[in-house]
SEKOL-685920 format. One line per 3 residues: number of its first residue (from 0); their letters; for each residue y, x, z of N, C-alpha, C. Coordinates in pm, whole numbers. Example, Ala and Ser with C-alpha at 12.3 -4.5 7.8 and 13.67 -1.06 7.14 Angstrom:
BEGIN
0	AS	-569/1319/780/-450/1230/780/-330/1320/780 ~ -225/1285/708/-106/1367/714/3/1290/787
This chain:
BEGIN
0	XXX	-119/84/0/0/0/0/125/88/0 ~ 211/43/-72/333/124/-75/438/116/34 ~ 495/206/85/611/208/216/708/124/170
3	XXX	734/22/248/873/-110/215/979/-21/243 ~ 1040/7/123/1223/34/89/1301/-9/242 ~ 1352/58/306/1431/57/371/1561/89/440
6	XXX	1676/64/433/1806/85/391/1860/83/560 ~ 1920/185/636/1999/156/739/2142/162/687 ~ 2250/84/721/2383/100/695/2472/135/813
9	XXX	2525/208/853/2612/226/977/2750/294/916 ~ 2874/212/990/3028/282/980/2968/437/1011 ~ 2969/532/1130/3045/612/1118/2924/716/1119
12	XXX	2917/889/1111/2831/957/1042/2835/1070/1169 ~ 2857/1041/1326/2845/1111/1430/2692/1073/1428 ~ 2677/1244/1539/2479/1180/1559/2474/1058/1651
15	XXX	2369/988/1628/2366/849/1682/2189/855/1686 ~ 2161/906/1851/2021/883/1923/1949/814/1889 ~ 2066/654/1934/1935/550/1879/1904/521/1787
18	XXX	1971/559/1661/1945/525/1503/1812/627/1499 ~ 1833/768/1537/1698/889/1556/1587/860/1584 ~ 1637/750/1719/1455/718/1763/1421/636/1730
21	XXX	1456/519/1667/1446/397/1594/1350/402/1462 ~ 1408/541/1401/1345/600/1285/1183/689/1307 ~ 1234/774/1395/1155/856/1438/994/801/1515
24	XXX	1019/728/1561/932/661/1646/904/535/1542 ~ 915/509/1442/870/421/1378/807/464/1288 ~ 697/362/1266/592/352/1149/589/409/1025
27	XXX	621/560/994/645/583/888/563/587/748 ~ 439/533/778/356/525/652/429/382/607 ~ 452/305/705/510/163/616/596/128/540
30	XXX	718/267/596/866/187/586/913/328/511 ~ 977/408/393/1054/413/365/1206/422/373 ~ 1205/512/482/1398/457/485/1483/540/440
33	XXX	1609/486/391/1734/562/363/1849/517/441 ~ 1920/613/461/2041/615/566/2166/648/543 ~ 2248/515/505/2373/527/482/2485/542/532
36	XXX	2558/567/586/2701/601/636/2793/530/568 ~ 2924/511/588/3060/477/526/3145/567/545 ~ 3125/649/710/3249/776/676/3198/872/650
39	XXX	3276/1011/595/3217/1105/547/3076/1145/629 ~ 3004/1205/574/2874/1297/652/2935/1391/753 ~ 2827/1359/842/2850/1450/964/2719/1486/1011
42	XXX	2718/1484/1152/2572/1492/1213/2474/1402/1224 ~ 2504/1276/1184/2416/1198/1163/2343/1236/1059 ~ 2358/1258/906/2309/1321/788/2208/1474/818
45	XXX	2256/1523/894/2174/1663/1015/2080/1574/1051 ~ 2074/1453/1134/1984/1432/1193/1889/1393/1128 ~ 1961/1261/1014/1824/1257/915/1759/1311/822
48	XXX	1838/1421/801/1766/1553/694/1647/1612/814 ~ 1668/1581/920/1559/1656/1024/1435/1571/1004 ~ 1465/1445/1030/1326/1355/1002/1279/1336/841
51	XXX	1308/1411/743/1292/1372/626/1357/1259/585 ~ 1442/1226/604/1435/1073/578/1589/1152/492 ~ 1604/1034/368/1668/1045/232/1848/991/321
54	XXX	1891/1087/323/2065/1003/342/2196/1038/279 ~ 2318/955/271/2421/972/168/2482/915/248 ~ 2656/978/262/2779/903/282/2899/851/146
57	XXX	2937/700/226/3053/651/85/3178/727/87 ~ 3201/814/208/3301/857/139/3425/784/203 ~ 3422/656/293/3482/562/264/3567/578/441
60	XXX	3695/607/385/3807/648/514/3913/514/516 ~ 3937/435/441/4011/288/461/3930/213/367 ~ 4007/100/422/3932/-73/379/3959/-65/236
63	XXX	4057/3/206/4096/-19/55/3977/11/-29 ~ 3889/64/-7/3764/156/-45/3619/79/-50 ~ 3671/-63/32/3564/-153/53/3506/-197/-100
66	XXX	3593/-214/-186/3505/-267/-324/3401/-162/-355 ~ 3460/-40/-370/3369/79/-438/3257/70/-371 ~ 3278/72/-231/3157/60/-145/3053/-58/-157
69	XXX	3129/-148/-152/3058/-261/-211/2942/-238/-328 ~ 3011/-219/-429/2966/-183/-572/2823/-85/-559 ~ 2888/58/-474/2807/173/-467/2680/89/-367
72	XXX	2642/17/-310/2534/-10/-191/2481/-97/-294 ~ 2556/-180/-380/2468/-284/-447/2365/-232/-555 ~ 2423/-131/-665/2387/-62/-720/2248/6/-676
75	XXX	2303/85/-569/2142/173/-508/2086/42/-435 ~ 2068/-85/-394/2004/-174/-353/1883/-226/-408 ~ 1988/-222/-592/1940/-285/-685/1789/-191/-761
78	XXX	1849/-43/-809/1781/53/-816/1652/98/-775 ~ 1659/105/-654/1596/137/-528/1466/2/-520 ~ 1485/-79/-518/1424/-174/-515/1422/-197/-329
81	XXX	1536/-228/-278/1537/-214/-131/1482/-375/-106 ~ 1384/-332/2/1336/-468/37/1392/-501/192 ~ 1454/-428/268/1506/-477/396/1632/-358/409
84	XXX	1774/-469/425/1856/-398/495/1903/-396/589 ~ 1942/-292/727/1994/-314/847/2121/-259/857 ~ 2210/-357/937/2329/-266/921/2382/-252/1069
87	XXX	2443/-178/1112/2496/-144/1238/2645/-150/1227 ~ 2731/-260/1313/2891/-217/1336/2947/-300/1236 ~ 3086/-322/1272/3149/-452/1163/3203/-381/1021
90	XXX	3219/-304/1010/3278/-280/839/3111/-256/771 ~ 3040/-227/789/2916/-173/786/2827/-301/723 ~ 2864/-370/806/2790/-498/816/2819/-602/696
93	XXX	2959/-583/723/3033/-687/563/3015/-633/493 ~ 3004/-521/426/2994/-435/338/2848/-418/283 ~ 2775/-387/405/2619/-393/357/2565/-531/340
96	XXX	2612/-587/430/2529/-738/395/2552/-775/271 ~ 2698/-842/212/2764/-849/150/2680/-795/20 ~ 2636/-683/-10/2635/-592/-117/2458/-645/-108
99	XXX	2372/-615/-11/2245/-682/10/2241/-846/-47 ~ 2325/-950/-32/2326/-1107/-87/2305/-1052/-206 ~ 2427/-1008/-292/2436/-976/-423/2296/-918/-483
102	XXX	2253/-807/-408/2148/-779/-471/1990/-833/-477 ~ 2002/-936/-391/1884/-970/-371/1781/-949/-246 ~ 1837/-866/-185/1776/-779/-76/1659/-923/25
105	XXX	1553/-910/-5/1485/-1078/76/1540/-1042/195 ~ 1538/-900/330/1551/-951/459/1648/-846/455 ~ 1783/-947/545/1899/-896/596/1960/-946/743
108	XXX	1944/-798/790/1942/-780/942/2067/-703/1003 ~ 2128/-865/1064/2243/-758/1151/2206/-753/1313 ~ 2265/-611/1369/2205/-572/1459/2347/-590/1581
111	XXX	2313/-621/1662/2403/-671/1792/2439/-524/1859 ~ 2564/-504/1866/2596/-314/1896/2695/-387/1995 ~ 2820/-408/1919/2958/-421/1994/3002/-578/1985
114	XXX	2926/-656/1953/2964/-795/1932/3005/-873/2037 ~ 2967/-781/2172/3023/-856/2233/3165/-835/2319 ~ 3195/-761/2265/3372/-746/2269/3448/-881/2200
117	XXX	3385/-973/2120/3446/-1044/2046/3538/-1177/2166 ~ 3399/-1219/2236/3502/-1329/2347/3590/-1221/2441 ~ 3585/-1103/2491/3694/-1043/2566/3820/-1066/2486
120	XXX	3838/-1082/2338/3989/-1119/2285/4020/-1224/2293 ~ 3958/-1280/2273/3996/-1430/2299/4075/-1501/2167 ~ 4020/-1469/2036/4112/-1512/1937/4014/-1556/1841
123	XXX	4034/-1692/1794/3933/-1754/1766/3892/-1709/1589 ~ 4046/-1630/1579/3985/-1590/1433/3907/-1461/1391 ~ 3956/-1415/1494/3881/-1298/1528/3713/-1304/1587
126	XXX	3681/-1356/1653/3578/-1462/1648/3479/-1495/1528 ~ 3561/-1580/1442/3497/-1647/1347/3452/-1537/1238 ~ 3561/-1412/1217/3548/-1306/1128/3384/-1229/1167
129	XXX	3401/-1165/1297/3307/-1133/1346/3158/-1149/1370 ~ 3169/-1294/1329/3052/-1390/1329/2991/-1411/1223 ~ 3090/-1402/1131/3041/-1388/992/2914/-1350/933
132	XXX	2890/-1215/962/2787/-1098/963/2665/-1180/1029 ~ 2629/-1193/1096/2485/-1241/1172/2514/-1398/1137 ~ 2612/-1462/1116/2591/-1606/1088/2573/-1648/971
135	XXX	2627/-1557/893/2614/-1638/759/2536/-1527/617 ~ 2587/-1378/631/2543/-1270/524/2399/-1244/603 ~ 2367/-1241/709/2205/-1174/730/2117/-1341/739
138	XXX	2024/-1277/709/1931/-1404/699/1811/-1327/848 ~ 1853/-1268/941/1802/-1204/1102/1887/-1174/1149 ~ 1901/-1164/1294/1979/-1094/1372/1911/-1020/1464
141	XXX	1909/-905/1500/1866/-866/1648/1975/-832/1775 ~ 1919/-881/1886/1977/-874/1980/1944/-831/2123 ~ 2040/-696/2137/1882/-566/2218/1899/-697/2391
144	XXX	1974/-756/2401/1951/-825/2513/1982/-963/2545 ~ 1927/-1002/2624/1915/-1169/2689/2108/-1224/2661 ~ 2197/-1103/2738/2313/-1153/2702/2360/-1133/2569
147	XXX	2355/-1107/2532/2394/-1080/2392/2348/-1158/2311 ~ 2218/-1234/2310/2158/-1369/2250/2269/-1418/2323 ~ 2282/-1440/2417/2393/-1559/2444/2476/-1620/2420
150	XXX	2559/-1482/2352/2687/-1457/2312/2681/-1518/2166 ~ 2612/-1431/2101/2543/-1450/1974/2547/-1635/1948 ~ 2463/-1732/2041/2454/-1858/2003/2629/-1904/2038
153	XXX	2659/-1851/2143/2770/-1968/2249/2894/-1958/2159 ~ 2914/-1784/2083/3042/-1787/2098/3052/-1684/1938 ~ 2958/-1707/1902/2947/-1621/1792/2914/-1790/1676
156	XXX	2823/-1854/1764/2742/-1976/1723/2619/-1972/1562 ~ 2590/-1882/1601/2473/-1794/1549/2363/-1878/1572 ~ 2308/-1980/1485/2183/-2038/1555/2053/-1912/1585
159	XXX	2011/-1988/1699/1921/-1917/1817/1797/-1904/1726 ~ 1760/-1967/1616/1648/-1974/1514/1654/-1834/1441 ~ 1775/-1781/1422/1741/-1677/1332/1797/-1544/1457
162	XXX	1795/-1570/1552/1814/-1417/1667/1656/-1416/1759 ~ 1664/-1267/1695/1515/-1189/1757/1600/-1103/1883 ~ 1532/-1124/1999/1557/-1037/2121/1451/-890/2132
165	XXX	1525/-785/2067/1446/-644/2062/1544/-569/2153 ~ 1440/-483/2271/1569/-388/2336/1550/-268/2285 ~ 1652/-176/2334/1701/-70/2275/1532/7/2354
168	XXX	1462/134/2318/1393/201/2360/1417/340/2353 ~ 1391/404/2473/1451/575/2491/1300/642/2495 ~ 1321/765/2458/1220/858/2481/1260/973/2624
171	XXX	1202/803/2689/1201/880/2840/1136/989/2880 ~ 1043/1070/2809/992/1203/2851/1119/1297/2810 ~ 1175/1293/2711/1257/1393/2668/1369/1399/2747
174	XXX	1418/1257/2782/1538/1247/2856/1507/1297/3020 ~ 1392/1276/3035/1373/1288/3205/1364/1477/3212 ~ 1309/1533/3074/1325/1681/3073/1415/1734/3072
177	XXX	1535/1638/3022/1640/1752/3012/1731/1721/3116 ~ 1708/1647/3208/1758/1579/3340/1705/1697/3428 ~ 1582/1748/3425/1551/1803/3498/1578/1965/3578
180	XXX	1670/2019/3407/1738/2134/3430/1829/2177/3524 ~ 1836/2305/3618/1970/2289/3678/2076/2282/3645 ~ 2130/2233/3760/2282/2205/3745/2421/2254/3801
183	XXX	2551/2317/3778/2559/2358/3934/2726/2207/3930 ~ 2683/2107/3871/2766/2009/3835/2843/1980/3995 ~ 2796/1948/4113/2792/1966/4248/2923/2071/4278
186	XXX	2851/2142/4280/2931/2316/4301/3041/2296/4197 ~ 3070/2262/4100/3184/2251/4012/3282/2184/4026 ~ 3269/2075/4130/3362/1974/4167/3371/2016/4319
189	XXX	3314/2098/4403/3314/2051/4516/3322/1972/4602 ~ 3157/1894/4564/3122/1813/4630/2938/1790/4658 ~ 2991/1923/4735/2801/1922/4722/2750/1859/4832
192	XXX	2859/1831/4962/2734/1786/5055/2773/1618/5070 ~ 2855/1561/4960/2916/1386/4956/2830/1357/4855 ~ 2785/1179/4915/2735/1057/4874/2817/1080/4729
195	XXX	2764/1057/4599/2839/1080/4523/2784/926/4390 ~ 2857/858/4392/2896/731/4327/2899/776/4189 ~ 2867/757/4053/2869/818/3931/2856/691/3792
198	XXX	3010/717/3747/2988/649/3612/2978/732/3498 ~ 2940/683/3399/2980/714/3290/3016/619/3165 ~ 3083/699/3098/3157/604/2962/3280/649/2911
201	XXX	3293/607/2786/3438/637/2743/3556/564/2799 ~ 3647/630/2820/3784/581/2906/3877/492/2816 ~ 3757/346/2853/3814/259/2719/3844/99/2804
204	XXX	3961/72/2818/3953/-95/2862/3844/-146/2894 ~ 3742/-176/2769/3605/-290/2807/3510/-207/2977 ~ 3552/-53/2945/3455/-46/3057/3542/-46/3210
207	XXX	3655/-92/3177/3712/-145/3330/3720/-25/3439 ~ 3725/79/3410/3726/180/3516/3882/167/3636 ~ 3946/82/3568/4067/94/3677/4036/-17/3781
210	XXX	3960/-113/3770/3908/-201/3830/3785/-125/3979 ~ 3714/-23/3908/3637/30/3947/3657/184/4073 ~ 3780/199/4036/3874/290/4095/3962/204/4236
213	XXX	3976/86/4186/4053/31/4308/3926/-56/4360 ~ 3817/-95/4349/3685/-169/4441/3642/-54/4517 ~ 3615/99/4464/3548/187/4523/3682/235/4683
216	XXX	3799/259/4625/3878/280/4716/3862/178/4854 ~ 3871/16/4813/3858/-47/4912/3741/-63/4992 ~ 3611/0/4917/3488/-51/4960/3491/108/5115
219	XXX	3541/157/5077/3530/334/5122/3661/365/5188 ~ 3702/270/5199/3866/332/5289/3851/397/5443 ~ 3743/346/5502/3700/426/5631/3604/503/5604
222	XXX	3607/596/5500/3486/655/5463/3559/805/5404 ~ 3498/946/5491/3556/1068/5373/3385/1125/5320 ~ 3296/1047/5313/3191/1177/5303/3110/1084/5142
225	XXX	3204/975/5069/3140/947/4962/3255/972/4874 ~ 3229/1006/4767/3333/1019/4646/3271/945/4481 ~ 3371/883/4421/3353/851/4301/3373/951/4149
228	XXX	3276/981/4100/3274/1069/3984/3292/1010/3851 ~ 3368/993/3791/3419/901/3633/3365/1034/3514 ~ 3273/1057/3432/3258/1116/3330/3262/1072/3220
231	XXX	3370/1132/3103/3352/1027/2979/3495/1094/2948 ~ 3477/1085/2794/3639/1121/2720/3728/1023/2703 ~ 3809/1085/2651/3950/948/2639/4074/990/2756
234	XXX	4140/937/2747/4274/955/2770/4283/926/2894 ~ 4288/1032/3049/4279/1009/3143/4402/950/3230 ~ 4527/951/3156/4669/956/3182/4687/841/3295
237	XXX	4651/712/3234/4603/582/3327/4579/592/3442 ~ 4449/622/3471/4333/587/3526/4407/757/3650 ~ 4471/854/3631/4553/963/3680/4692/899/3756
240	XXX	4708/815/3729/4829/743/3770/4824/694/3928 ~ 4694/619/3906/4636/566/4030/4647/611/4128 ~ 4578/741/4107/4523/833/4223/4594/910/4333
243	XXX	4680/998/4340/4784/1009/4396/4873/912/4457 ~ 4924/819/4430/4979/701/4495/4876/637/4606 ~ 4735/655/4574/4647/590/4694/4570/686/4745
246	XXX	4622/824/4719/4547/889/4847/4412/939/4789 ~ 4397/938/4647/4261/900/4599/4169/1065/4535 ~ 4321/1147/4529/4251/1267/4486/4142/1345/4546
249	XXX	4066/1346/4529/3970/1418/4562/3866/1335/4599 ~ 3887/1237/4624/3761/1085/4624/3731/1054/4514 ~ 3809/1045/4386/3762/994/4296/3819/1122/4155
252	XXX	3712/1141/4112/3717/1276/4017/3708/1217/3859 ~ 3788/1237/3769/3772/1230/3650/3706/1336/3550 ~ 3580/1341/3559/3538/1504/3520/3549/1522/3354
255	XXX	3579/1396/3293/3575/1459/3170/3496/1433/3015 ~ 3467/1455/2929/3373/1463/2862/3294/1551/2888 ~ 3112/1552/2896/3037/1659/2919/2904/1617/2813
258	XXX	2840/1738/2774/2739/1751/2678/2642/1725/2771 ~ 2605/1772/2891/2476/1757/2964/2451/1639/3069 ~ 2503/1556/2986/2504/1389/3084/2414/1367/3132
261	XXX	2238/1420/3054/2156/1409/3194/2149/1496/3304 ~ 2154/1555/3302/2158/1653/3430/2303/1668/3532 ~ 2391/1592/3468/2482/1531/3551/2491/1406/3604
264	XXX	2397/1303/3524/2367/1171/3599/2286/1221/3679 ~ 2181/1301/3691/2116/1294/3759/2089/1395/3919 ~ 2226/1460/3876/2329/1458/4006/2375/1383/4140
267	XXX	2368/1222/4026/2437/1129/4094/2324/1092/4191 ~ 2365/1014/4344/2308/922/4408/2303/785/4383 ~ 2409/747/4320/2420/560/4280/2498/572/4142
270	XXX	2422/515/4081/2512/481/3889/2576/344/3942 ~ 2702/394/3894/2802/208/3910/2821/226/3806 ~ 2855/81/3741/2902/50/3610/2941/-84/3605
273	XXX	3087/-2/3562/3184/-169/3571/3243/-230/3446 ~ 3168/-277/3360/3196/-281/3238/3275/-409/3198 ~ 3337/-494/3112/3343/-607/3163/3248/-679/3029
276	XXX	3192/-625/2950/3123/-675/2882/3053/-534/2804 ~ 2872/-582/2737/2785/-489/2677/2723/-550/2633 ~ 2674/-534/2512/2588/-588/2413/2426/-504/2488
279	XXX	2416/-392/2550/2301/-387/2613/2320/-307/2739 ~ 2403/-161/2732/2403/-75/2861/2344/31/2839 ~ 2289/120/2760/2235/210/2730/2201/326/2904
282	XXX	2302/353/2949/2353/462/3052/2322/358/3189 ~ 2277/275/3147/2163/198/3298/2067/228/3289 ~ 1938/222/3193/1890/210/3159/1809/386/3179
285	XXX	1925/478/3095/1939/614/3130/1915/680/3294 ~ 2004/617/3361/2078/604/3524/1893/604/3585 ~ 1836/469/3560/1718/379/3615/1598/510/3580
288	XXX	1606/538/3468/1474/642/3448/1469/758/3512 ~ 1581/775/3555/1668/902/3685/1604/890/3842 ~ 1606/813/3837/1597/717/3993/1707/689/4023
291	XXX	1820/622/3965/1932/601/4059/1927/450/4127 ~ 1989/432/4227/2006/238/4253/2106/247/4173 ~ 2152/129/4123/2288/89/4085/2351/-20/4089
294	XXX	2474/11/4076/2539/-96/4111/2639/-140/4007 ~ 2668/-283/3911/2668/-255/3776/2737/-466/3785 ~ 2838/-496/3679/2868/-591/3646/2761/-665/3539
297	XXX	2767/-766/3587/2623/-855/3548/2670/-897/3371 ~ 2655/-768/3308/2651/-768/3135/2523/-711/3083 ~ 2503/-720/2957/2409/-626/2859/2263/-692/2975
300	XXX	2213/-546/2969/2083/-568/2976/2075/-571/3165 ~ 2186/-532/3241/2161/-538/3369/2098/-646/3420 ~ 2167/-779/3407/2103/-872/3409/1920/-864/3438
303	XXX	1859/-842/3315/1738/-797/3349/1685/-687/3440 ~ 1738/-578/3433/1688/-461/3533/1728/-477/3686 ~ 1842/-491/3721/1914/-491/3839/1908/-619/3904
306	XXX	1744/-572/4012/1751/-685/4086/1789/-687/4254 ~ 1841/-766/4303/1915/-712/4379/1823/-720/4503 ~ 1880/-598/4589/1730/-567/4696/1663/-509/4664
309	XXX	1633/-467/4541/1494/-400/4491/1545/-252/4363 ~ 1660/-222/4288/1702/-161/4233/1859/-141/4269 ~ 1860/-258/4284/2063/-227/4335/2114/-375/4363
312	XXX	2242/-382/4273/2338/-484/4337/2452/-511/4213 ~ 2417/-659/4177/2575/-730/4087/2644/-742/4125 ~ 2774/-742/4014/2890/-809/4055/2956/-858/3974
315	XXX	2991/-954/3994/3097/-1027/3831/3185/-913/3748 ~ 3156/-936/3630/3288/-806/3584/3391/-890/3592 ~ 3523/-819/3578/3618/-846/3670/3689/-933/3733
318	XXX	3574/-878/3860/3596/-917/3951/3617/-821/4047 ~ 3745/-788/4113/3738/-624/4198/3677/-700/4341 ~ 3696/-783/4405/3647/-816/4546/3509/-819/4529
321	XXX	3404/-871/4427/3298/-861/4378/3252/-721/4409 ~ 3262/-654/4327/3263/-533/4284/3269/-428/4414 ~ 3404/-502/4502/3411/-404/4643/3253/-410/4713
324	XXX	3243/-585/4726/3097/-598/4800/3003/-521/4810 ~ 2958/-556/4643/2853/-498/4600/2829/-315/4655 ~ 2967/-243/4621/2920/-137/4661/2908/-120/4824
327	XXX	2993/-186/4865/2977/-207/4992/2855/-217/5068 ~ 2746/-296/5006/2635/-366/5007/2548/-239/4966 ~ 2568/-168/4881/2487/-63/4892/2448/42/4970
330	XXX	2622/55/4982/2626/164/5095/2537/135/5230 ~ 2518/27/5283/2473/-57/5396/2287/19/5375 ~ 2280/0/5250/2112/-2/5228/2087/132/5221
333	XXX	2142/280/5234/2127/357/5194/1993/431/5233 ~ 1936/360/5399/1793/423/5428/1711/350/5296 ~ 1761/260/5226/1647/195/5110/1633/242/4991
336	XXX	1694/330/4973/1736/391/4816/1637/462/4751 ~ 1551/549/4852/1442/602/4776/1324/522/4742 ~ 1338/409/4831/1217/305/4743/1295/221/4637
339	XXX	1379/243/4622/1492/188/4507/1507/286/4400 ~ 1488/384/4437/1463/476/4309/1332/461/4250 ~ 1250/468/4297/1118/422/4280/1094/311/4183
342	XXX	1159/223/4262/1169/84/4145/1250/87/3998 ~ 1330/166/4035/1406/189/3927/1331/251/3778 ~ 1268/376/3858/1179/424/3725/1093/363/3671
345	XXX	1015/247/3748/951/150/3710/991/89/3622 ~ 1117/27/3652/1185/-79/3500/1208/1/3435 ~ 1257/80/3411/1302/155/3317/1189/176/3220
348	XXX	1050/212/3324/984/251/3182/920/141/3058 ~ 963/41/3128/975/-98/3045/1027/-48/2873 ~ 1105/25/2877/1176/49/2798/1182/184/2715
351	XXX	1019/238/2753/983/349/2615/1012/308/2463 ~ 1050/419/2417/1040/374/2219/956/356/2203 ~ 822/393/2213/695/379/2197/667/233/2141
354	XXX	655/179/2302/698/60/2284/731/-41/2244 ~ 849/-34/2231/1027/-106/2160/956/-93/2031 ~ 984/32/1972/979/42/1848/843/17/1747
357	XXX	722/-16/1845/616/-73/1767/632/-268/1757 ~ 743/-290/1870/744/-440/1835/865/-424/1733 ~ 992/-329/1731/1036/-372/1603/1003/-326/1465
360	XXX	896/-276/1444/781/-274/1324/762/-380/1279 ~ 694/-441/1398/617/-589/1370/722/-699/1334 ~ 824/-696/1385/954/-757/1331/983/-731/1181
363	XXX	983/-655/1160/1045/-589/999/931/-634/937 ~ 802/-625/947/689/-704/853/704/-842/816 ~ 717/-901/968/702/-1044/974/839/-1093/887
366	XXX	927/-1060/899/1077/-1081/825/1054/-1089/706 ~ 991/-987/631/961/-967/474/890/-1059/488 ~ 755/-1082/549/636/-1146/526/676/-1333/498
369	XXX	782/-1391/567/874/-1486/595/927/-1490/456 ~ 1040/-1416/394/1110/-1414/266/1077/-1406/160 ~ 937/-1353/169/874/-1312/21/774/-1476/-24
């Protein structure tokens, strides 16, 4: 039997893990894939020249560029004889789907990444644009979690008939190896002998870190022996403002962008994460295979992992009195944490590629198997 043509489409051409293991860990006598980009080649194109797998960028740096692109995906669609396309991210998505209708493509699959930023705006056209993609150009949707189906039906209004719930899957041996290296992350901040609280993320609005900066302060105001650690790039200027006015320097550390995020999560004693919305959570998930408890706004995939008493503790995203509790509530449990780590690695391993990625095999068959 011949390998089914398979087309990934994604905006931008940084390396991207989960597109790696998605591929990598999948069925490759079946499937065929090629891997497209829209912005120039970068390390993503590295990554898939590593797995063999065939890839090309459009080239494509503004919208103005959208026809060519258009044109260029339909063309190799047509060519190619592509029998399933997936696309990742909103220009990506209109563009590939879009170019997939035209050509015929039987199964077209948009994949749930950032969609759910769409109700945080609150603009209904913005909304409707967004929705577009999984409602009307893919004939599938996947959706790595319970909330994100949600979103998907409530507010996207995506009937629930054509959304498959697949979660994201890590190759928790690799990740737990390179967690395991030393560190002298501790010694670098000076804070080797404090309770140490640990996010990570980019220093971006949705993940609410100023929210998270003023719950930790209040939860810890009679407290000098825990400190909050913020890792992640972006523009610290904000979130720097805070700190000094409340006394906060040296409690709460902005360390930065860092390459060795596991072995600096796994530094941490408690992963918080205050997001106010996630299409899944990746860096919980990460956090959980660590042993951390955590303590995390009830988005993405927390929902499922984070049960409370037994791994950690919710809290409404934003909600800062929430949020104070919760850590509050942790702190309280702290003789419980190592059987909370315990549990943690447990769920987590829910969530091998292994796994994941042999049920979304069986997805990609059944899809064709459906259209043809």
């Amino acid at each position: 039997m011949e390998p089914i043509k398979f087309c990934h489409v994604i905006d931008g051409s940084n390396t991207n893990p989960l597109l790696y293991n998605w591929i990598k860990f999948s069925d490759r006598d079946k499937f065929d894939y090629t891997v497209v980009s829209l912005e120039p080649a970068d390390g993503l194109q590295e990554q898939m020249r590593d797995l063999g797998v065939r890839t090309f960028s459009l080239d494509y740096t503004s919208r103005r560029q959208a026809v060519s692109a258009f044109w260029r995906l339909y063309r190799f669609f047509r060519r190619e004889k592509v029998r399933i396309v997936q696309t990742h991210l909103f220009d990506a998505s209109l563009i590939g789907l879009s170019a997939a209708v035209a050509a015929r493509v039987p199964v077209r699959i948009f994949t749930g990444h950032h969609s759910h930023e769409t109700p945080l705006h609150g603009r209904a056209a913005l909304t409707f644009i967004d929705g577009l993609s999984p409602r009307t150009l893919s004939n599938h949707t996947i959706a790595p979690s319970r909330h994100m189906k949600e979103i998907f039906v409530r507010d996207l209004k995506v009937p629930a008939s054509k959304i498959e719930l697949i979660h994201h899957g890590f190759d928790l041996d690799e990740w737990r190896g390179s967690a395991a290296a030393m560190s002298d992350f501790r010694r670098e901040l000076g804070i080797e002998n404090k309770i140490v609280f640990g996010a990570v993320g980019r220093l971006f609005w949705v993940k609410d870190f100023e929210r998270l900066i003023d719950a930790f302060a209040a939860a810890t105001v009679d407290r000098d022996d825990v400190v909050l650690v913020i890792v992640g790039g972006g523009d610290q200027a904000e979130l720097k403002e805070k700190l000094a006015p409340a006394g906060l320097e040296g409690k709460v550390i902005l360390a930065g962008r860092r390459e060795d995020i596991a072995t600096v999560m796994n530094q941490f004693d408690v992963f918080v994460h205050s997001a106010l919305g996630e299409s899944f959570g990746m860096v919980l998930i990460e956090a959980m295979a660590l042993g951390k408890p955590v303590v995390s706004t009830n988005v993405g995939i927390a929902r499922e992992v984070v049960k409370e008493g037994e791994t950690g503790f919710l809290a409404e995203p934003g909600d800062t009195s929430s949020l104070t509790a919760a850590i509050k509530r942790m702190l309280a449990e702290r003789p419980n944490w190592p059987k909370w780590s315990e549990n943690a690695k447990v769920a987590a391993n829910e969530f091998s590629i292994q796994e994941t990625q042999a049920s979304c095999d069986e997805f990609y068959v059944e899809c064709l198997r459906k259209e043809l």
